[in-house]
N, CA, C and O atoms as a GROMACS GRO file, in nm:
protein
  364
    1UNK      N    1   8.136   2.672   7.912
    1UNK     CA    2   8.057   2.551   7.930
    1UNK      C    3   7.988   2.517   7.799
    1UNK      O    4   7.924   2.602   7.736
    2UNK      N    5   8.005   2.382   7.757
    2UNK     CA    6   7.924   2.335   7.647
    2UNK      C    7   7.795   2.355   7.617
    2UNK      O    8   7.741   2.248   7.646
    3UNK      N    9   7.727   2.417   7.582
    3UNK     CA   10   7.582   2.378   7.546
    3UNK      C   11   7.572   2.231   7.521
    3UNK      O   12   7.643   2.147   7.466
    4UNK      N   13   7.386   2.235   7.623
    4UNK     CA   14   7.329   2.102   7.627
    4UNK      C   15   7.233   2.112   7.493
    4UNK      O   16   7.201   2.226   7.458
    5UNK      N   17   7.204   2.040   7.445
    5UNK     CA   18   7.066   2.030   7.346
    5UNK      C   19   6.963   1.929   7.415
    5UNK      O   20   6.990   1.811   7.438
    6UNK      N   21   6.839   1.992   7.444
    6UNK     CA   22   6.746   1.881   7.481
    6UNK      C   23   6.662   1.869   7.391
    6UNK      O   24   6.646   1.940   7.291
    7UNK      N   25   6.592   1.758   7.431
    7UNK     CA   26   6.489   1.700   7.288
    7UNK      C   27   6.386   1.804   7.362
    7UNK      O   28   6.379   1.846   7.477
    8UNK      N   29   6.319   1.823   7.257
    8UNK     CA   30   6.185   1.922   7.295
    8UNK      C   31   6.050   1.827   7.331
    8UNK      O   32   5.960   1.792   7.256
    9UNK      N   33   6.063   1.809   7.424
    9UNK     CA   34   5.879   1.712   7.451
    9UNK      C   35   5.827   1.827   7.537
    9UNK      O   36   5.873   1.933   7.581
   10UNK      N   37   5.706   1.757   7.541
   10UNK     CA   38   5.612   1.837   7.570
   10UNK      C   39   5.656   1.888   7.709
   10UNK      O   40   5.652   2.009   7.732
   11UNK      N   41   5.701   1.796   7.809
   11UNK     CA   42   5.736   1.817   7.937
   11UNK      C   43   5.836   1.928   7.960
   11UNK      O   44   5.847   2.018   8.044
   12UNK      N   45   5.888   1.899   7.880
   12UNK     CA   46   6.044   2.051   7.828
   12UNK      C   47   5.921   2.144   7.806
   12UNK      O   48   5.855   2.170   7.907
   13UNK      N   49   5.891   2.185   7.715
   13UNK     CA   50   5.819   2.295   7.680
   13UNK      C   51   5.750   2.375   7.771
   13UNK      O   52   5.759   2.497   7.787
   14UNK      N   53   5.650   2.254   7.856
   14UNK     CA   54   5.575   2.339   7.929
   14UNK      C   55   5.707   2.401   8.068
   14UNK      O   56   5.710   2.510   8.126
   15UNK      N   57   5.800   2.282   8.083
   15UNK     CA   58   5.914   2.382   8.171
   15UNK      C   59   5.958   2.517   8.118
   15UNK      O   60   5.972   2.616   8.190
   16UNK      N   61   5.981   2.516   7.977
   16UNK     CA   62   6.036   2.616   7.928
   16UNK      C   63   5.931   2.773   7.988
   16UNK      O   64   5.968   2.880   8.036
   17UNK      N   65   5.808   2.723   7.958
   17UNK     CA   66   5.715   2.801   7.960
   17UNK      C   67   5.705   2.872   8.083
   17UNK      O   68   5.715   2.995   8.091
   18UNK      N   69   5.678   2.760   8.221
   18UNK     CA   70   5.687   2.792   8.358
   18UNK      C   71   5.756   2.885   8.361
   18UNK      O   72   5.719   3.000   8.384
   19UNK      N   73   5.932   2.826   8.326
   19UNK     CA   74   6.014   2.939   8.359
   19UNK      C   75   6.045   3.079   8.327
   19UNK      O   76   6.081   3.178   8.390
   20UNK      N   77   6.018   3.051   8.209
   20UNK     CA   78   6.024   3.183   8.156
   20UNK      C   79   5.913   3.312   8.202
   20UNK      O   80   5.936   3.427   8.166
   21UNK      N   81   5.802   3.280   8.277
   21UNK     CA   82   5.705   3.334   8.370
   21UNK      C   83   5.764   3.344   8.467
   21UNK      O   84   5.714   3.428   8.541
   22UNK      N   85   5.856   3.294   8.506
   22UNK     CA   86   5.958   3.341   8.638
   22UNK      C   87   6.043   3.359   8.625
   22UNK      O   88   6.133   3.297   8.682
   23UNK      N   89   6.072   3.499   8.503
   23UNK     CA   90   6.208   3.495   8.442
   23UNK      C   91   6.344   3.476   8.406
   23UNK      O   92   6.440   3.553   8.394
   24UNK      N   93   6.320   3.316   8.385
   24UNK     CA   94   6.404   3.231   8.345
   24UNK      C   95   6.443   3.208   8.210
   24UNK      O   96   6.371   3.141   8.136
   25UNK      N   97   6.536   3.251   8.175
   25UNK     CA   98   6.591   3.236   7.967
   25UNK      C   99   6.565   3.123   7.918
   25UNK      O  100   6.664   3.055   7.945
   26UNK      N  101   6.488   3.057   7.859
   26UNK     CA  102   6.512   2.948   7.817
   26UNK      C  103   6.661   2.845   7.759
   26UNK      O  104   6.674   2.722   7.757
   27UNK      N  105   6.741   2.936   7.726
   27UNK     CA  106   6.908   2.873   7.695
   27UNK      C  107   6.966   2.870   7.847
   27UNK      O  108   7.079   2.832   7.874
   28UNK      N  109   6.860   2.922   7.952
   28UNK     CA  110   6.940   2.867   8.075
   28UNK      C  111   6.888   2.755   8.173
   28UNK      O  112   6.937   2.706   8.275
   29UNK      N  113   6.767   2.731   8.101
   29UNK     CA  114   6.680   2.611   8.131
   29UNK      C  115   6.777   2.472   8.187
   29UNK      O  116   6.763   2.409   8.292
   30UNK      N  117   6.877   2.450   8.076
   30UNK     CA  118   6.958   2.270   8.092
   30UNK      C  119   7.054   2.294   8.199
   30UNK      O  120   7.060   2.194   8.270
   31UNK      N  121   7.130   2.387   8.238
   31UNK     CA  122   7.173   2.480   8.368
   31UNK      C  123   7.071   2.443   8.470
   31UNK      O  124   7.078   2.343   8.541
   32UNK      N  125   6.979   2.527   8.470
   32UNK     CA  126   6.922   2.527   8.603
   32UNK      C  127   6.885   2.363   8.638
   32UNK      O  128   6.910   2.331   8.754
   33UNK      N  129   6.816   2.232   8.532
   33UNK     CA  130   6.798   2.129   8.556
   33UNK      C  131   6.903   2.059   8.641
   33UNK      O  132   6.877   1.988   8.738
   34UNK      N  133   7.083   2.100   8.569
   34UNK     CA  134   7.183   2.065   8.621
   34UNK      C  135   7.193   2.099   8.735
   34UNK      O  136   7.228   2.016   8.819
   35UNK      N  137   7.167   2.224   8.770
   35UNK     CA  138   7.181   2.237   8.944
   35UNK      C  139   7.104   2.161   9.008
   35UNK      O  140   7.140   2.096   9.106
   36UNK      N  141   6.967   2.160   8.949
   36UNK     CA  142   6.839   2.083   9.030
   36UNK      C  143   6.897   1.929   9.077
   36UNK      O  144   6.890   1.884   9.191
   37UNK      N  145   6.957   1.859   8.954
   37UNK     CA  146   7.016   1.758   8.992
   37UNK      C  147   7.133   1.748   9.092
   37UNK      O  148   7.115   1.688   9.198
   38UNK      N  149   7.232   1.795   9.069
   38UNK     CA  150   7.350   1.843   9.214
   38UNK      C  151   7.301   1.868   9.303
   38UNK      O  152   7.342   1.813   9.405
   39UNK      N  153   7.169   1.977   9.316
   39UNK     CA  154   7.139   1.946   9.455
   39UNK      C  155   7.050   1.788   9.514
   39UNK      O  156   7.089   1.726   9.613
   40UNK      N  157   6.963   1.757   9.452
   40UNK     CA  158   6.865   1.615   9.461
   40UNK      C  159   6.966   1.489   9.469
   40UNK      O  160   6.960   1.396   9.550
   41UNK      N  161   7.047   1.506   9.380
   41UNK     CA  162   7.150   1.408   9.332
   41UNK      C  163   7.216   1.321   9.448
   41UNK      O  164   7.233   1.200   9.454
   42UNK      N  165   7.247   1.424   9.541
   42UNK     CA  166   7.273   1.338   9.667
   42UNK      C  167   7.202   1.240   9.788
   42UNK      O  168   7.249   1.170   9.878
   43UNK      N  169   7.057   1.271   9.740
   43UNK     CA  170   6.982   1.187   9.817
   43UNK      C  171   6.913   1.292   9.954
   43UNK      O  172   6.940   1.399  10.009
   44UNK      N  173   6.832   1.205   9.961
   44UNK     CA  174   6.767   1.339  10.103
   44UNK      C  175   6.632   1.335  10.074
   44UNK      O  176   6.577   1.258   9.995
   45UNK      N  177   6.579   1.423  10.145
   45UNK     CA  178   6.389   1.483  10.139
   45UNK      C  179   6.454   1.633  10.067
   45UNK      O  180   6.558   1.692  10.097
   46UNK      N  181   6.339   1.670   9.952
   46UNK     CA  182   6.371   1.803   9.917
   46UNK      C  183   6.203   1.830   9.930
   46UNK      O  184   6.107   1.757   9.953
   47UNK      N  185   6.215   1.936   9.910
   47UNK     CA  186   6.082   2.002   9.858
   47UNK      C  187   6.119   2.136   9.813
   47UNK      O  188   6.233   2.182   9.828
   48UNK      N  189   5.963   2.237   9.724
   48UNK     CA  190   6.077   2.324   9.683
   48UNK      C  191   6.110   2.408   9.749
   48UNK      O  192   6.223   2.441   9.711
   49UNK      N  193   6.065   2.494   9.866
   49UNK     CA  194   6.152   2.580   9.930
   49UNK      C  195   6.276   2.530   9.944
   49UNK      O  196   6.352   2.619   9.907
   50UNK      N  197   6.336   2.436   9.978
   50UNK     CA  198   6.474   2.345  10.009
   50UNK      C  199   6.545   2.382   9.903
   50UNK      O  200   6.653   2.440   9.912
   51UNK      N  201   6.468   2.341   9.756
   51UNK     CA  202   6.538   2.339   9.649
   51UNK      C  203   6.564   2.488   9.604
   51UNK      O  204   6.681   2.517   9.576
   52UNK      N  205   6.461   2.590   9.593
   52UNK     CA  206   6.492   2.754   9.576
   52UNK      C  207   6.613   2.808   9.677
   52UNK      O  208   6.708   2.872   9.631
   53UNK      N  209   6.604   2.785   9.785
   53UNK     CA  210   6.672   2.817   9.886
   53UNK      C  211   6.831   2.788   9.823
   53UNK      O  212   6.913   2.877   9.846
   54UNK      N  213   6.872   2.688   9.758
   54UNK     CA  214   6.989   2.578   9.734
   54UNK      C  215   7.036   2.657   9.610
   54UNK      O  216   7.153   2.690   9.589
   55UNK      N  217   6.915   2.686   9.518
   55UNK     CA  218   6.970   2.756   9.409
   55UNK      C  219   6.971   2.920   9.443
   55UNK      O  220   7.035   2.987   9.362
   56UNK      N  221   6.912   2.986   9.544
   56UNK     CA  222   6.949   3.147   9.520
   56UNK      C  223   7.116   3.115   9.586
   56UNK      O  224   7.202   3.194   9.547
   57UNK      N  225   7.160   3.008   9.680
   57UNK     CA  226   7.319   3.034   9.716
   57UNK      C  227   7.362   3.022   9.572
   57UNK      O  228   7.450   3.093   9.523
   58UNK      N  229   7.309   2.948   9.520
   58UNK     CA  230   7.403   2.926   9.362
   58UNK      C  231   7.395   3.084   9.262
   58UNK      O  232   7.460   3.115   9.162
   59UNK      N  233   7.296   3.154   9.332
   59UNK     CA  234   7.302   3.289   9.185
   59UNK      C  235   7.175   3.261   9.125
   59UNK      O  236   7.174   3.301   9.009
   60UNK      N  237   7.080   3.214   9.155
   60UNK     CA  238   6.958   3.217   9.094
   60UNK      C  239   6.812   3.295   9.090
   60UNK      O  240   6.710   3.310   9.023
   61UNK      N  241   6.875   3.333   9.207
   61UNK     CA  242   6.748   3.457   9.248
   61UNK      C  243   6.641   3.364   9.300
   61UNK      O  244   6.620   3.254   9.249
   62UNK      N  245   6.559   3.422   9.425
   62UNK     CA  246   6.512   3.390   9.506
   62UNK      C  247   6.340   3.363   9.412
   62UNK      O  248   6.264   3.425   9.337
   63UNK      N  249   6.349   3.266   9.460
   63UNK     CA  250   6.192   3.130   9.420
   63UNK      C  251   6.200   3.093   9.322
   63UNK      O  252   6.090   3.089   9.267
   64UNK      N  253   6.309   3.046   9.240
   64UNK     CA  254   6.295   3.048   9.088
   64UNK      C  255   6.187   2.951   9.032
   64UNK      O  256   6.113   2.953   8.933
   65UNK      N  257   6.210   2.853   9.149
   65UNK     CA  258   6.082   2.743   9.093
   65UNK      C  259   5.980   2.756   9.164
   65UNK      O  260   5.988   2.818   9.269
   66UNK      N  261   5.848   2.693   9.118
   66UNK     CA  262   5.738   2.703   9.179
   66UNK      C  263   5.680   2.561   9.178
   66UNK      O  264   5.707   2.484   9.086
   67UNK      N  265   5.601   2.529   9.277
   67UNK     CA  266   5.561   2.326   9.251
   67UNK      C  267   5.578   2.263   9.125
   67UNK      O  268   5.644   2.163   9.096
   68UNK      N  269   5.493   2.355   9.038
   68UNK     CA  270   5.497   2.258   8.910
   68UNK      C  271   5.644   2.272   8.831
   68UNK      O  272   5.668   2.172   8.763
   69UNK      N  273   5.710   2.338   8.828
   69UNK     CA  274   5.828   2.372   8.781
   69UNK      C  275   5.891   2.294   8.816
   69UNK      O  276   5.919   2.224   8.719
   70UNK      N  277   5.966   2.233   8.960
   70UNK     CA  278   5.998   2.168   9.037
   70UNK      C  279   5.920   2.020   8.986
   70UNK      O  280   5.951   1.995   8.870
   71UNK      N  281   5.880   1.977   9.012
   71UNK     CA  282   5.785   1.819   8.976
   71UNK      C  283   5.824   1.822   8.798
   71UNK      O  284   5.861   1.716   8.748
   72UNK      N  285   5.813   1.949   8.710
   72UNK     CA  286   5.869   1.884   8.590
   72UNK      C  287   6.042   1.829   8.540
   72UNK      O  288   6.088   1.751   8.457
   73UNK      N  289   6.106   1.935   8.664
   73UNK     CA  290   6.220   1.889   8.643
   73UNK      C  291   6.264   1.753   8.725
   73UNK      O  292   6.366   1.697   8.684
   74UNK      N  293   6.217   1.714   8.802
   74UNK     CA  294   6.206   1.587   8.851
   74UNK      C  295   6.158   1.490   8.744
   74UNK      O  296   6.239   1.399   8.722
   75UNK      N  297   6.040   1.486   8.666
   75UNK     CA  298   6.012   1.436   8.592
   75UNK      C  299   6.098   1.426   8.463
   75UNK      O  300   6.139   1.311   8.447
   76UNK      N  301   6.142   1.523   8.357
   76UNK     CA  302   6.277   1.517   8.301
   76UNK      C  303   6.393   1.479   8.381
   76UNK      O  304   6.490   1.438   8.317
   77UNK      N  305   6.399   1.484   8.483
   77UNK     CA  306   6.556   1.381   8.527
   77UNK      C  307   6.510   1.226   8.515
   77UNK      O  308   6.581   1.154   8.444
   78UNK      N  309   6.381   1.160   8.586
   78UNK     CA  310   6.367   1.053   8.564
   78UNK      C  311   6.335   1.014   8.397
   78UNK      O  312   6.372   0.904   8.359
   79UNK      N  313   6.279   1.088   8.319
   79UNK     CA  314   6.207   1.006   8.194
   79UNK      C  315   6.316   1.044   8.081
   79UNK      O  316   6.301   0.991   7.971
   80UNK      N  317   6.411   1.121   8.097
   80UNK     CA  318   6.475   1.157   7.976
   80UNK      C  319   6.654   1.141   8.023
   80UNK      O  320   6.740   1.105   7.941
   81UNK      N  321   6.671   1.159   8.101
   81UNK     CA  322   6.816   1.215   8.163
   81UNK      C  323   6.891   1.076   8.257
   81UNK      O  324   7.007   1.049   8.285
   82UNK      N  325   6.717   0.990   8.294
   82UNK     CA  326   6.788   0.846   8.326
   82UNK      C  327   6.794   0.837   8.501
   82UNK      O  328   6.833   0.736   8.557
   83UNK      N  329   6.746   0.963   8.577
   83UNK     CA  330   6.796   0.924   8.722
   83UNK      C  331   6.672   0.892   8.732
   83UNK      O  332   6.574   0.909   8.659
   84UNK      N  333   6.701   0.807   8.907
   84UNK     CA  334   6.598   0.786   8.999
   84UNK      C  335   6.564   0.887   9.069
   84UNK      O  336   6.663   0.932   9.128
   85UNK      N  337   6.414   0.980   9.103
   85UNK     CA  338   6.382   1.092   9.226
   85UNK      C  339   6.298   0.978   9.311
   85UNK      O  340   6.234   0.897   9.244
   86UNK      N  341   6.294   0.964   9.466
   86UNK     CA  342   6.204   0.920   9.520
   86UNK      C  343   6.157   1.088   9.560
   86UNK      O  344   6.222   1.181   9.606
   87UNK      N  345   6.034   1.077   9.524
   87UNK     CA  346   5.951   1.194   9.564
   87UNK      C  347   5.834   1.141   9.668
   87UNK      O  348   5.787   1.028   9.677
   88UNK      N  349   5.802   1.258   9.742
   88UNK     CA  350   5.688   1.211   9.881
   88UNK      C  351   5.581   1.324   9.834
   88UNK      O  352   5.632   1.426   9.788
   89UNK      N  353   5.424   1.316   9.841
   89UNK     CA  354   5.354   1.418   9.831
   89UNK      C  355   5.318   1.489  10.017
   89UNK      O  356   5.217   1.434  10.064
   90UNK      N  357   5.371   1.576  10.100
   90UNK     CA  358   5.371   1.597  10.189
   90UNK      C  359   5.247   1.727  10.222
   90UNK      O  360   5.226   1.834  10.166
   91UNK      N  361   5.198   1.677  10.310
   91UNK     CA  362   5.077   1.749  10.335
   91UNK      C  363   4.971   1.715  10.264
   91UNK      O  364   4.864   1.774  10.282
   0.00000   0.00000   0.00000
């Protein structure tokens, strides 16, 4: 698989950061966004248990994201990558 290059903003960074507190590699960071999108991509209600759940079938190990982790990669799909998320704040 090709390596992605992302621009480094701040929003990347602090993802980088999250993840890597939930030991996540940073060179596997544009990966995991890609799954995030395949799963969201189709439309639906997610939240993140939905979304952890979606990625340990994929090989990710169980909770990889945590709220804010989750809401930044939503946020890099809409501001950098070009998709639409309709997101709901529930509860």
């Amino acid at each position: 698989m090709k390596a992605v290059k992302l621009p480094m903003t701040l929003e990347l960074r602090s993802l980088i950061f999250q993840l890597s507190e939930r030991g996540v590699s940073p060179s596997h960071v544009p990966a995991l966004i890609r799954n995030v999108l395949h799963i969201v991509g189709g439309g639906g209600l997610f939240n993140t248990e939905m979304v952890n759940d979606c990625l340990q079938q994929l090989g990710w190990g169980q909770k990889v994201l945590d709220e804010r982790s989750f809401q930044l990669i939503v946020y890099i799909l809409e501001t950098e990558w070009g998709y639409r998320v309709k997101h709901y704040n529930i509860g």
